[in-house]
Steps between C-alpha positions, in 0.01 A plus 500: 500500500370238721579435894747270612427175607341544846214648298436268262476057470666514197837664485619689123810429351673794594388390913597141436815622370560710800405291763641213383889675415545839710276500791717182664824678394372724866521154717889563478485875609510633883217444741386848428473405103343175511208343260290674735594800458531553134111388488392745754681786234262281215175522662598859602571626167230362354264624723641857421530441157125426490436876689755646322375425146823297393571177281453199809768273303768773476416579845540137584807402293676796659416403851632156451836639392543789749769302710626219265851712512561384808619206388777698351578800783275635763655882479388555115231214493264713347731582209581118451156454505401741198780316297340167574154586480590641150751202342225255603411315139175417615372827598556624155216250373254685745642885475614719232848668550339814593355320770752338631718816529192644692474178714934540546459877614212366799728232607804726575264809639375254757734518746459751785836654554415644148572901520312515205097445439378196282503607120205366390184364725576131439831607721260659777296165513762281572650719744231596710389144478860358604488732808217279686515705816465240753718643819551199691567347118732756440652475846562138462659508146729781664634229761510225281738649274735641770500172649612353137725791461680428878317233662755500791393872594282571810160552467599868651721564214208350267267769655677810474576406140106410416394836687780737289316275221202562589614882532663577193233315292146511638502832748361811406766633248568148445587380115262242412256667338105426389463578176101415482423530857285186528307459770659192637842647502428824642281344772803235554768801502307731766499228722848403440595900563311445836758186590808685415435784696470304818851314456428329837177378357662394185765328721282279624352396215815451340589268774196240528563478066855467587475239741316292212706589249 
């Protein structure tokens, strides 16, 4: 139960472990899923887990696996991940099975097309923590995978696609859901609300990140 590394000068096994063999695993993902962001979900989760009342190193072990699927498919990452987080041999030297299958069920609750709640609060943690509500973040990671996903497209056709995005997933009614209602999150998703409901405002945001994309 101890923080991960950016908390402490001396790393544990289980952190050297993780740093060292699954944390790089993310340089090979999309710009969106990078080393960076897989640490933002760490220091996240264990900030909640510390408010929250739960173990830090499930809380960190689980963060560190959230997206490691995606090395296998992006549409059921979540799933691959669970499977991988819970065939790892060395995590079995740190958990028992019954924690394991608890860190497993977080992993795949994560995601936020989900139409069902996290089962346990370990899966709330690393969700609300892997939502980060940044809008111009969120904006840009929107582009930058429609520009991997048809990089000869307009930035028009980009647009319309990130707004009906932006729609379906973050507007009042949207899907993504905030299962602890941190204060970071909610703060970052009224102001995102306020962006999408001016679409010409949002436009022009969309184009100066565009433009650097």
């Amino acid at each position: 139960m101890i923080p991960p590394f950016f908390y402490l000068l001396t790393m544990t096994p289980l952190q050297e472990y993780i740093e060292k063999n699954i944390i790089p695993l993310y340089d090979h993902f999309d710009k969106g899923h990078q080393r960076d962001h897989v640490q933002s979900v760490i220091k996240e989760s264990i900030e909640l887990a510390k408010e929250h009342g739960a173990r830090l190193d499930m809380a960190y072990a689980i963060a560190a696996f959230h997206d490691i699927g995606l090395s296998v498919d992006r549409a059921k990452h979540h799933i691959h991940s669970g499977r991988i987080l819970m065939k790892d041999p060395i995590l079995s030297q740190f958990f028992s099975r019954e924690e394991l299958i608890i860190m497993r069920d977080a992993v795949e609750d994560h995601r936020a097309s989900n139409t069902y709640p996290p089962r346990t609060l370990y899966g709330a943690i690393v969700a609300e923590a892997d939502r980060h509500i940044q809008p111009e973040t969120i904006l840009r990671r929107t582009l930058q995978f429609g520009l991997k996903e048809n990089p000869n497209a307009s930035f028009d056709i980009h647009f319309e696609r990130a707004y009906q995005h932006m729609i379906e997933k973050y507007a009042e009614g949207g899907y993504m859901k905030l299962w602890l209602q941190s204060k970071r999150n909610v703060e970052g998703l009224n102001n995102l609300r306020k962006i999408i409901k001016d679409k010409e405002s949002m436009r022009k945001i969309c184009e100066r990140i565009f433009d650097n994309l």
